[in-house]
N, C-alpha and C positions, 0 to 999 in steps of 0.2 A: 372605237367603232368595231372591234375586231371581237370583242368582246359581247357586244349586241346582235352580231352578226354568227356568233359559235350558239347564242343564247336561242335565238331564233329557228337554227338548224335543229337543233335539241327538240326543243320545243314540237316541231315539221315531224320529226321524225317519230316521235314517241306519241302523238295522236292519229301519225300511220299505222304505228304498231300494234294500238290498243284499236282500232276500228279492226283493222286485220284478223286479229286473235276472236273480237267479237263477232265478225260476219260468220267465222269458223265454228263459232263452240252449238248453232243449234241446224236443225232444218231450215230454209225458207219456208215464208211464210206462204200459208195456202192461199194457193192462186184458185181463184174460180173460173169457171170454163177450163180448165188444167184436169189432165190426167197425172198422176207418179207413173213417168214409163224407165224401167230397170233395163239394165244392159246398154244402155245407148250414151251415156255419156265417156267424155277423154277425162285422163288422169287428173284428178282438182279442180274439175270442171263441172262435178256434180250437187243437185241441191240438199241432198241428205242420205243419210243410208250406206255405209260403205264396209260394214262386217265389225269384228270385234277388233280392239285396238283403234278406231278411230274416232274423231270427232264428233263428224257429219258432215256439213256442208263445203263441201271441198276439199276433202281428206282421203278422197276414193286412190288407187295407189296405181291401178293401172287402166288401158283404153279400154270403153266396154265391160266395163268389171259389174258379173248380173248382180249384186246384192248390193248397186245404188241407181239411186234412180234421179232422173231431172224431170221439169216438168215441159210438158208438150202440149198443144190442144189437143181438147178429148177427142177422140174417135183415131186418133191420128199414129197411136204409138207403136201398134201393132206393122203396120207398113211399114215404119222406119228399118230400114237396113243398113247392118254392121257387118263389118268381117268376122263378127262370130252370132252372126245371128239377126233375126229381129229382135225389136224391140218388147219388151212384154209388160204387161198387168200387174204382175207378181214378181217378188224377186225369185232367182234363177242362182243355180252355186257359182261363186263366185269363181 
């Protein structure tokens, strides 16, 4: 039983791991009615975009980091406010 039961955890764990690794390696996928608003996302909380040395999608390293971006409804990203800013259009130096 104990055997079925380590088999199974394995198993659990390594179709975590491999979904994980995959949700990371690209952008989300384009949302319609979405804007890419830069600046406004927390650290690993982002849908793509986060400078050189990273992934993408969840690889951003700190809060509000401007060179990634999440997606927001359009018209809307511009208003969002961060402690280092609003939100913007374009990306912004990181």
């Amino acid at each position: 039983m104990k055997t079925v039961t380590a088999l199974t955890t394995a198993a659990v764990l390594a179709a975590l791991t491999a979904s994980v690794a995959n949700a990371q390696t690209g952008p989300v996928k384009a949302q319609p009615g979405m804007d890419k608003c830069y600046g406004i996302s927390l650290a690993g909380k982002n849908d793509c975009k986060a400078g050189a040395g990273t992934s993408c999608a969840g690889s951003s390293r700190v809060n509000y980091q401007g060179d990634s971006w999440k997606y927001v409804p359009k018209g809307t990203c511009v208003a969002i406010k961060t402690p280092k800013g609003n939100g913007s259009l374009t990306p912004r130096k990181a």
